[in-house]
LUMBAFI-666229 format. One line per 5 residues: for each residue x, y, z of N, C-alpha, C. Coordinates in nm, 2 decimals. Example, Ala and Ser with C-alpha at 12.3 -4.5 7.8 and 13.67 -1.06 7.14 Angstrom:
<recs>
1.32/-0.57/0.78/1.23/-0.45/0.78/1.32/-0.33/0.78  1.28/-0.22/0.71/1.37/-0.11/0.71/1.29/0.00/0.79
</recs>
This chain:
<recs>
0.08/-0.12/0.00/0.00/0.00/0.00/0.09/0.12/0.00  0.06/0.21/-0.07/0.12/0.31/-0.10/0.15/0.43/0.00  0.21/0.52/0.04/0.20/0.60/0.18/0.09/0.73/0.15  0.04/0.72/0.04/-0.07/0.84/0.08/-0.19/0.77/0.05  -0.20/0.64/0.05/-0.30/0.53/0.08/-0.33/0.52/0.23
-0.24/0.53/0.30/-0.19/0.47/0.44/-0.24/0.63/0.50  -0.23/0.72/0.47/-0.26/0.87/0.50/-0.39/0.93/0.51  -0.43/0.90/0.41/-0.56/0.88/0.35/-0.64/0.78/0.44  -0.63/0.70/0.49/-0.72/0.61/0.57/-0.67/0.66/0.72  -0.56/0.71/0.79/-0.55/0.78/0.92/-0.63/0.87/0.92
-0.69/0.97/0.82/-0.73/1.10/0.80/-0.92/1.04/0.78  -0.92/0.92/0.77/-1.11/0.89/0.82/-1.10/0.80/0.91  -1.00/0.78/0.96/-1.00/0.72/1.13/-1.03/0.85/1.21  -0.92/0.94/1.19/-0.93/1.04/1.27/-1.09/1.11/1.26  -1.11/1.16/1.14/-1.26/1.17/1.16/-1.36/1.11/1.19
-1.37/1.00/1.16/-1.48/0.92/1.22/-1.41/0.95/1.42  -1.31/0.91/1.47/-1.32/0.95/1.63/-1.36/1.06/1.62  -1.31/1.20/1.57/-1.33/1.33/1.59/-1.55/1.32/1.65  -1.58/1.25/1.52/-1.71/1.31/1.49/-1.81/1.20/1.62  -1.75/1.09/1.64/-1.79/0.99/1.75/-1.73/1.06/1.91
-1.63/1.17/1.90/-1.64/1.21/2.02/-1.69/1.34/2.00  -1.72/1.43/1.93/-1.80/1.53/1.93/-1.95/1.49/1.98  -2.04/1.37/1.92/-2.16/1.31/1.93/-2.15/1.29/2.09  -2.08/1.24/2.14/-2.03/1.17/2.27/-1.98/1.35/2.35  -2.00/1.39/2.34/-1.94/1.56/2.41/-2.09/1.60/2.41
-2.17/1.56/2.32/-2.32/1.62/2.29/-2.38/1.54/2.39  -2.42/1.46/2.39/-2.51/1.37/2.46/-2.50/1.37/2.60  -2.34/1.39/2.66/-2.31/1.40/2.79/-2.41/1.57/2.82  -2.33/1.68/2.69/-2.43/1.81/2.76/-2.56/1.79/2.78  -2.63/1.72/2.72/-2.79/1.68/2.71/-2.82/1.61/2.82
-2.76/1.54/2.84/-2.74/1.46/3.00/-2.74/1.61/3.15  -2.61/1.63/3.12/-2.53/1.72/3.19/-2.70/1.83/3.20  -2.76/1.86/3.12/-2.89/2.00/3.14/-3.02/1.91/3.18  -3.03/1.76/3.17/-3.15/1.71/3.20/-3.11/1.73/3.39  -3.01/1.67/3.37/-2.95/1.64/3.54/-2.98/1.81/3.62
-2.92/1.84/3.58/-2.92/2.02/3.58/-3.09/2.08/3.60  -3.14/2.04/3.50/-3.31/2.11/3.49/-3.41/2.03/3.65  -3.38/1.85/3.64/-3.47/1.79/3.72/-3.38/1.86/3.89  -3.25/1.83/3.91/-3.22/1.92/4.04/-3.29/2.06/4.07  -3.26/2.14/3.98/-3.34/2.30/3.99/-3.49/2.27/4.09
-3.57/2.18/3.98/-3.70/2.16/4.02/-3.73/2.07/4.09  -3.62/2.03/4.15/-3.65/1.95/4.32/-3.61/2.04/4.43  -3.51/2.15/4.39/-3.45/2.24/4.52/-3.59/2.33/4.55  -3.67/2.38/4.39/-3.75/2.50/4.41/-3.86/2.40/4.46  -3.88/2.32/4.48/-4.02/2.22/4.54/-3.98/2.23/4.68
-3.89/2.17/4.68/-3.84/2.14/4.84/-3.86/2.31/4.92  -3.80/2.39/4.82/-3.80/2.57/4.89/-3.94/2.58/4.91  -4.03/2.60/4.78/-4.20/2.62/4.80/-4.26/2.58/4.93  -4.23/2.42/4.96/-4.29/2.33/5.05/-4.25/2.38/5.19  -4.16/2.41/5.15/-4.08/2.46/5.32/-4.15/2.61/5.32
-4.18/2.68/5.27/-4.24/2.81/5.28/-4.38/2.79/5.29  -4.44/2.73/5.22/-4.60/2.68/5.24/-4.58/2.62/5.43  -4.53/2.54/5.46/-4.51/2.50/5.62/-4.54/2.63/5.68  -4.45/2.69/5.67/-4.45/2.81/5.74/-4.58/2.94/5.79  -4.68/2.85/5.68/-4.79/2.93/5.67/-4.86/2.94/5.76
-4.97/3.08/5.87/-5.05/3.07/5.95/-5.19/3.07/5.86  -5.28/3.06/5.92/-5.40/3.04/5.90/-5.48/3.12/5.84  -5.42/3.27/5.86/-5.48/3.41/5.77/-5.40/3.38/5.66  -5.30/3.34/5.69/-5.22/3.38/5.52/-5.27/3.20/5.48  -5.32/3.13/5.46/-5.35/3.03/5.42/-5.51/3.07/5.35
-5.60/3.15/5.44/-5.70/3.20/5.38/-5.66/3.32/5.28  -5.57/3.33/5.27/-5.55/3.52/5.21/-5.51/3.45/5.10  -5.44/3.33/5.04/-5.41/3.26/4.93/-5.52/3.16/4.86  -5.62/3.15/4.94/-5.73/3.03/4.92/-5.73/2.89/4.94  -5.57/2.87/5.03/-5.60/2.75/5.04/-5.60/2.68/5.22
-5.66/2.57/5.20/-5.71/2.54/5.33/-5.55/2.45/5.40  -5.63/2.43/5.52/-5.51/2.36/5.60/-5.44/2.21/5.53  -5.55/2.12/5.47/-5.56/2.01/5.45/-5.50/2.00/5.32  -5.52/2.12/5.24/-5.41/2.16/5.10/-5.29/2.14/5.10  -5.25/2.23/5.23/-5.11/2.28/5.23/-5.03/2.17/5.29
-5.09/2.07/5.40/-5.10/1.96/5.46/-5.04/1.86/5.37  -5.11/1.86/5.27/-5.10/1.76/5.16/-4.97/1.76/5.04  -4.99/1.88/5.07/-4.82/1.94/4.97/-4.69/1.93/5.05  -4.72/2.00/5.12/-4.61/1.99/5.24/-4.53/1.86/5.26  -4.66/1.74/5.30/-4.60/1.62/5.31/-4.54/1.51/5.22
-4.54/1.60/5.10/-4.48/1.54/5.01/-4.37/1.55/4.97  -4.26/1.45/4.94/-4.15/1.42/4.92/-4.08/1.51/4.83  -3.96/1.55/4.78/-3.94/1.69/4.69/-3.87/1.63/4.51  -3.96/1.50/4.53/-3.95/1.46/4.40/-4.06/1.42/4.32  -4.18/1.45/4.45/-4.31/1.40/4.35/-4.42/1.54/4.36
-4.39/1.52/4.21/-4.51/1.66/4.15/-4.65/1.66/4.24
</recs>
């Protein structure tokens, strides 16, 4: 085989890894923002819930919701909707 045969086939090795770790760089960021977005909206659940706790009985009526609402939210875990 001739040396710009031998060149020529290094040069779609290297692209085919180039383009298999570019794909592979992508999928981790897509990963990396799912992970990222579902955290966000467990910390702001977990904050909401802990602030709804806090609530007295006027400010529970001043929002419209009752004891047994907030009761209900409250006791829930900061991963289920």
């Amino acid at each position: 085989m001739s040396t710009s045969k031998v060149n020529h086939f290094h040069l779609i090795e290297d692209m085919d890894i180039s383009a298999m770790t570019f794909a592979a760089i992508e999928r981790i960021e897509t990963f990396a923002v799912s992970v990222t977005t579902v955290l966000n909206t467990w910390i702001r659940r977990s904050n909401e819930r802990r602030l709804l706790a806090m609530l007295n009985g006027r400010m529970m009526d001043d929002i419209g919701l009752s004891y047994h609402e907030v009761r209900a939210e409250v006791d829930k875990y900061f991963w289920q909707k």
